[in-house]
C-alpha positions in Angstrom: 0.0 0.0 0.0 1.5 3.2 -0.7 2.3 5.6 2.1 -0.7 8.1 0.7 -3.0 5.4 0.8 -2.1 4.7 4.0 -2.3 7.8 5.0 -5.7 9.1 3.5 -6.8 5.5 5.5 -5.5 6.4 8.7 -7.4 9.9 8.5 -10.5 8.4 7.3 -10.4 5.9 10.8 -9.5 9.2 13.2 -12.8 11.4 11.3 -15.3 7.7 12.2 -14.0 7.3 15.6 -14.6 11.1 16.4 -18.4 10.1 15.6 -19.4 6.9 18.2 -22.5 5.7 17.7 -24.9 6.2 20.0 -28.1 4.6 22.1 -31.6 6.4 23.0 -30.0 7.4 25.6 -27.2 9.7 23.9 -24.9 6.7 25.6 -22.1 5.1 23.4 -23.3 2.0 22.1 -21.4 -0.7 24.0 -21.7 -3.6 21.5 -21.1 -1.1 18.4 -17.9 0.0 20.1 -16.7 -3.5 20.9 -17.5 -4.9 17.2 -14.9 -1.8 16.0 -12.5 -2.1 18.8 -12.3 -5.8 17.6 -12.0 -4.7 14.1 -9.3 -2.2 14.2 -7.1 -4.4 16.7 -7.6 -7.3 14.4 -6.3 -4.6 11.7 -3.7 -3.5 14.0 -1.8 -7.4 13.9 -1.6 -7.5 10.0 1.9 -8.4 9.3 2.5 -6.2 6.1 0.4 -3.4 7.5 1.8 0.3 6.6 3.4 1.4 9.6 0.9 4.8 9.7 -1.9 2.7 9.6 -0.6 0.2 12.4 0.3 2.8 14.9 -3.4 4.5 13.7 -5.3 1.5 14.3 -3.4 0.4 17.9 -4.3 3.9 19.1 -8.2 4.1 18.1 -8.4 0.6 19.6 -7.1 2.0 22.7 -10.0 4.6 22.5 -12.4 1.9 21.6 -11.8 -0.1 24.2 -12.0 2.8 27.2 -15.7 3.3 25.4 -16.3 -0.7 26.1 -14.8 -0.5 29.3 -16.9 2.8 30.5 -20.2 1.4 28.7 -20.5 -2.1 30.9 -22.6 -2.0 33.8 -20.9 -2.1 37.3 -20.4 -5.3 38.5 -23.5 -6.0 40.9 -22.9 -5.4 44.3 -24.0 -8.8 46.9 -26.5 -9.1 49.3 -26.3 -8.7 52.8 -27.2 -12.8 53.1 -24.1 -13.1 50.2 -21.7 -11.4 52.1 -22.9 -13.0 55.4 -23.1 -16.7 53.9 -19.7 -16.1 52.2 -18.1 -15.0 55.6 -19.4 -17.7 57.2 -18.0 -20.1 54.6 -14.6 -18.6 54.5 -14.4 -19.1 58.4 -15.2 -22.6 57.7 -12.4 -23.0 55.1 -9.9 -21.2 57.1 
């Protein structure tokens, strides 16, 4: 690929990312983000890949990936009988 190519390429991907897509909500679309984030790392390990483009695709999956990671729900917090029945069983073990 010649280094304009690669170039005009590497351009076109930093214009998309600038434009996430979004839910009802006005909320970055989790699975969207993780289907790119896939997509450009997957780009990012192509052995003949123009160097431009690599280093372009490695740092918009970095960007990606902070969208999947702020997007996912927190991790649901146990209940009081959880937390009680899982002390109780680690004092067991112990």
């Amino acid at each position: 690929m010649p280094q304009r190519d690669a170039v005009m390429l590497a351009s076109v991907l930093h214009l998309m990312s600038h434009y996430t897509a979004r839910d009802g909500n006005d909320r970055p679309c989790v699975r969207l983000a993780s289907v790119i984030e896939r997509h450009l790392c997957a780009l990012a390990r192509l052995p003949d890949l123009d160097p431009v483009l690599r280093a372009t695709c490695e740092q918009l999956c970095e960007k990606w990936a902070g969208l999947v990671d702020d997007g996912m729900p927190p991790p649901a917090k146990p209940s009081f009988i959880e937390r009680m029945m899982g002390n109780r069983l680690g004092t067991r073990l112990a």
